[in-house]
N, C-alpha and C positions, 0 to 999 in steps of 0.2 A: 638528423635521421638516426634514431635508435631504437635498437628493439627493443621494447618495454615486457616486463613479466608478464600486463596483461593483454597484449596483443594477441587478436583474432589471428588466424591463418590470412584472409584476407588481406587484412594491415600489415601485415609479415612482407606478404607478394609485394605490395603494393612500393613497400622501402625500395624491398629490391629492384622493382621496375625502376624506382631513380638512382638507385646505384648503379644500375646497368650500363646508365646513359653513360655516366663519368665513363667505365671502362670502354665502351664504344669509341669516343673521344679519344682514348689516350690508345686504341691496340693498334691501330697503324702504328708510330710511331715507337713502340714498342717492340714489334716483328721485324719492322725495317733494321733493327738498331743489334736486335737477338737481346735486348738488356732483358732486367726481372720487371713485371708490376710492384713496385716497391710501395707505389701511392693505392693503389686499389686492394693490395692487403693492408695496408693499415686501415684501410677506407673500413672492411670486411670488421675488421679487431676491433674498431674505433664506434663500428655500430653495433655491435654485441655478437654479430653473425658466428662468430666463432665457439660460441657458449650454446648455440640452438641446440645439438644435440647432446650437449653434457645432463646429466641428473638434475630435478629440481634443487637438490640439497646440496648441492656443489655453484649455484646459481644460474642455472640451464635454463630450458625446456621443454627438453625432453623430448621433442616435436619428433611428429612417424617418419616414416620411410616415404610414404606419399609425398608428404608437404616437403622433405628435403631434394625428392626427385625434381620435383616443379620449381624449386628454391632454385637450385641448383641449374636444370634447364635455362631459369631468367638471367645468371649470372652470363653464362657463355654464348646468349643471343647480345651481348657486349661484346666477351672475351673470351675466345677458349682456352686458354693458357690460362687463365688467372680460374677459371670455375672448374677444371680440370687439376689445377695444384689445391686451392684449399677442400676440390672434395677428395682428397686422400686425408686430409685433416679429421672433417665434419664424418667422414666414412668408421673410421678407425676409433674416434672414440664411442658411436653409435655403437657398433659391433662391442667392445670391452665391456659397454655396461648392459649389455644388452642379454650376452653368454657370460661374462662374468669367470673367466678365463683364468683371471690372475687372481690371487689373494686379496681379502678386502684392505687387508691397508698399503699392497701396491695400487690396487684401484684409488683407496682414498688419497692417496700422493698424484697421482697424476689428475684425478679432479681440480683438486685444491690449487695446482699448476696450471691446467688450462682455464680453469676460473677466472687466475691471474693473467690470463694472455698470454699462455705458450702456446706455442703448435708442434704439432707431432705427423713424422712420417716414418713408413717401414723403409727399410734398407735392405728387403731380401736377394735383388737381380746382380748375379756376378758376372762376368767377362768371358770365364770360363764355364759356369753352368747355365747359362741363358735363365730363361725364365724359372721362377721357382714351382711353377703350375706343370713343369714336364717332370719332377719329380727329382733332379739331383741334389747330392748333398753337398750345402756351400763349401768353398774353399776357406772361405774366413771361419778362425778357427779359435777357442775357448778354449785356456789350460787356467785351474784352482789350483790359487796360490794363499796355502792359510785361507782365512775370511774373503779372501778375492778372488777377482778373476780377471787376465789379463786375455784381451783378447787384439787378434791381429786379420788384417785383411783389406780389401776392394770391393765396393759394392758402388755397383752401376746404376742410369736412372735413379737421382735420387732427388726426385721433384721437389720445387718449394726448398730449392738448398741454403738461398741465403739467407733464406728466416727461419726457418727450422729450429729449435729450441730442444726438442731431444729427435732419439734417431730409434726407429725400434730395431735391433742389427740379430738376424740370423745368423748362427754359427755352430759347427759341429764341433762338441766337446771331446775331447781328444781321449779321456780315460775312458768315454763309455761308447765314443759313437755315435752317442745322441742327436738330437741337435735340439737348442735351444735360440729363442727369442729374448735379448738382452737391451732394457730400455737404456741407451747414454744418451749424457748430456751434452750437449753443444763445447758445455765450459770442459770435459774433461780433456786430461794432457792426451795430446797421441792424435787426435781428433784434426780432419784438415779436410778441405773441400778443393777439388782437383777440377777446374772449368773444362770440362771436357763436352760440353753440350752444344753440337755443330747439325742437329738434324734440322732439316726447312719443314717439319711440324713441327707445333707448340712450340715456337723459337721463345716463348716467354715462358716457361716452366722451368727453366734452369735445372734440367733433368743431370746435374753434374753427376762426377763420382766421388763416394766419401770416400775418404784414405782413412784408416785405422789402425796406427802403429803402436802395439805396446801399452793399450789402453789399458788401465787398471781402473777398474770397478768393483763394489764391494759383494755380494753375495746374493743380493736384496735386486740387483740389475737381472738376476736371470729371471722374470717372471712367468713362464711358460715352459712347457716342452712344444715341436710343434712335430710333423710329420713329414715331412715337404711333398707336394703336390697330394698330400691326402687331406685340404683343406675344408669343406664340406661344402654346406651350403650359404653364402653370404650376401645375406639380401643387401646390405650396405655399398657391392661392388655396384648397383644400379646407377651410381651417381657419374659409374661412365658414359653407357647409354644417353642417358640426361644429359651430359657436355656434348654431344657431336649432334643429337635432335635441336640444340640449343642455339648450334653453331648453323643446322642445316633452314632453320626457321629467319634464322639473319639473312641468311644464302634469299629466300625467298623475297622476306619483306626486301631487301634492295633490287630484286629483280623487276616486279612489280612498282616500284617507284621508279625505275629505271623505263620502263616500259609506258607508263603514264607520261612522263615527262618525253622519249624520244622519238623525235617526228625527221625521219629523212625525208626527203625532197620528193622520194618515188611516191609517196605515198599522203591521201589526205588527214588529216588528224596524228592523232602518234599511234605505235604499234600495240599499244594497249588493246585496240581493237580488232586486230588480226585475228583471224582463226587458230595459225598454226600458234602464235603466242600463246592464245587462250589456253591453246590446246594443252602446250607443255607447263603454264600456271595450275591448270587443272590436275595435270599428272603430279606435281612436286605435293599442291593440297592433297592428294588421295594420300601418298606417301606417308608426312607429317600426321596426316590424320590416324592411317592406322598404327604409324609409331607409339605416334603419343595414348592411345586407346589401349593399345599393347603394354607399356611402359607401364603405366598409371594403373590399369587392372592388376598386373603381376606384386606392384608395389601393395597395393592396396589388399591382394591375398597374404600377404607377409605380414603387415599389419595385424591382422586378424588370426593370423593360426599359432598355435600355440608350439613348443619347441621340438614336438617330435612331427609334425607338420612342415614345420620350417624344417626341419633336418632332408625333407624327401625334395625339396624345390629344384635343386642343381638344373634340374632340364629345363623348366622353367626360367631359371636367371637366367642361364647360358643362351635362351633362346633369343629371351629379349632382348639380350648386347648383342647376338646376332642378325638378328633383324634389324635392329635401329641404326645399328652403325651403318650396315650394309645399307637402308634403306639414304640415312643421312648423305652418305658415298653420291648416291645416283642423284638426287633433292639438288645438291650443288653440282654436280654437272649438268643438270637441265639448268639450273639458273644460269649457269654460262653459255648456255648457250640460248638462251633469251636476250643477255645482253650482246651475243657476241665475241669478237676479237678484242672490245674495249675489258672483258673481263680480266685479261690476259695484262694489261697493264699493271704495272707496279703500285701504282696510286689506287687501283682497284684491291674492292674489300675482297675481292670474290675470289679474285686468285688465292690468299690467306684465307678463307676458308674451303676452298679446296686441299692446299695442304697438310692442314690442320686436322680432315675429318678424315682423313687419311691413316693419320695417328690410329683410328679406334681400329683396326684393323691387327693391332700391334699388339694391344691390351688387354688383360687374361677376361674371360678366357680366350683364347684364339678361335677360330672357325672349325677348325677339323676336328677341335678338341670336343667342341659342343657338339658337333654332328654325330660324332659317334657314341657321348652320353647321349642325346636324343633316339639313337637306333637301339642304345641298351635298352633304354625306358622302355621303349614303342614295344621291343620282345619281348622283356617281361612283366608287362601287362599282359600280356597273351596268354601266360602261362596261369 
């Protein structure tokens, strides 16, 4: 199973559908243990999945924001831990090539890098400044030294940590106030991953903290300035929506095979036939349905508009990761309660995707944060 240059969309999905299975298979054991998916990213690496969103000329393909949402969905109806870590991967280099942010030949370095099979994650979330979307300036901090720069600090959640290959790390530079985005490498000195990763969602994201003591990098690592929380609009954040509708569609399919199969004593045949069953299978498909109709429309206007279009979306993305996750939320607590009190068991998938979707609650944008972009929007349209 590899993704070939001239694969259809179609054939794409279709890997992915058996990729999936593998991670299906191995996420129990995986949750249970808190370990990483070590085998289902190389699974990812090993089929090309990693190179989908890089540039044709770097050995990509370039593939939209649609087909990566649906990619991406198929992943985490497996795993959500493993399709929630590599789409900060698949996310991040979409977005660079996309706005074109940094310099062409720090872009042409990190193609020709992920080409070869790196993966790359941001490192913006501190300890002391929570999320970088409410707007504080990191603690980790950048002083020029000659040709370099030696930068020091803690950055929290830092998903995908034991494979990770470089680190994009925010830091306020000390002479101006600034703050800049500085790409290191896994290999430089200074560089250390702290297992601090104890929450009972996505226990397989190995969301550690990087330590960064004394780091020396050369001039050419700072590629960006950035703003903190004046980040714009990024249609590439969709690929979170996509992980928890991915995780909440698993939620169902086992409900429903759970329901098919379970015949108590009270009753003739199995509860697949019940009313109140049907009732709440119906409720989870309306859900899923308008998620995904949601999701996929918003994707597919991103697609298509051009970049001062894309600049106006915010209420849009933000809506969609509000709805779907929130929607996802409720999807698996009706599945559990179609299967009942056996959900609740440990050997039960349902309780780990209860946990799990939990997570997207946590993941920018926040809820309050997008309600009150949505109330901006809604007013000045009016004007």
């Amino acid at each position: 199973m590899k993704f070939q240059l001239a694969d259809t969309e179609h054939q794409r999905l279709n890997i992915m559908e058996e990729l999936k299975q593998h991670f299906l298979e191995r996420a129990a054991q995986t949750d249970l243990e808190g370990s990483f998916p070590f085998e289902n990213i190389k699974e990812l690496k090993d089929s090309g999945y990693t190179l989908l969103t890089l540039p044709q000329e770097y050995g990509g393909r370039d593939i939209s924001l649609y087909e990566l949402v649906r990619l991406q969905e198929s992943i985490a109806k497996g795993d959500g831990a493993t399709a929630l870590s590599i789409g900060w991967h698949m996310g991040i280099i979409k977005n660079l090539f996309e706005k074109k942010s940094w310099k062409q030949k720090q872009l042409d370095f990190i193609g020709k890098e992920v080409s070869r099979g790196a993966l790359i994650n941001s490192a913006a979330t501190e300890p002391q400044t929570g999320s970088p979307t409410r707007g504080g300036k990191p603690h980790t901090t950048a002083v020029k030294n000659g040709d370099n720069w030696i930068i020091n600090g803690r950055k929290s959640f830092t998903t995908m940590s034991p494979v990770l290959d470089y680190f994009l790390v925010s830091a306020t530079i000390k002479e101006s106030e600034e703050v800049g985005n500085f790409l290191i490498p896994r290999s430089a000195h200074g560089i250390s991953i702290e297992e601090t990763w104890d929450s009972i969602s996505m226990r397989g994201s190995a969301s550690n903290d990087l330590i960064i003591e004394n780091v020396m990098v050369d001039n050419s690592a700072l590629v960006e300035y950035i703003s903190p929380g004046k980040k714009g609009a990024n249609g590439w954040l969709l690929h979170i929506p996509a992980c928890y509708l991915g995780i909440a569609q698993a939620a169902h399919t086992y409900a429903i095979e759970f329901a098919k199969a379970y015949s108590p004593s009270s009753i003739q045949g199995t509860i697949i036939d019940l009313p109140n069953v049907r009732q709440k299978i119906g409720e989870i498909e309306l859900e899923l349905m308008k998620s995904r109709s949601f999701l996929y429309a918003i994707a597919k206007q991103w697609d298509q508009a051009n970049s001062e279009e894309k600049a106006k979306m915010s209420p849009q993305l933000g809506a969609v990761k509000l709805e779907v996750t929130n929607a996802a939320f409720k999807a698996v607590d009706i599945a559990m309660r179609i299967v009942g009190a056996k959900s609740l068991s440990e050997k039960n998938p349902l309780q780990r995707y209860y946990r799990d979707v939990r997570a997207g609650l946590h993941n920018p944008p926040m809820d309050d944060m997008t309600i009150q972009l949505l109330a901006k929007y809604a007013i000045e349209k009016q004007n």
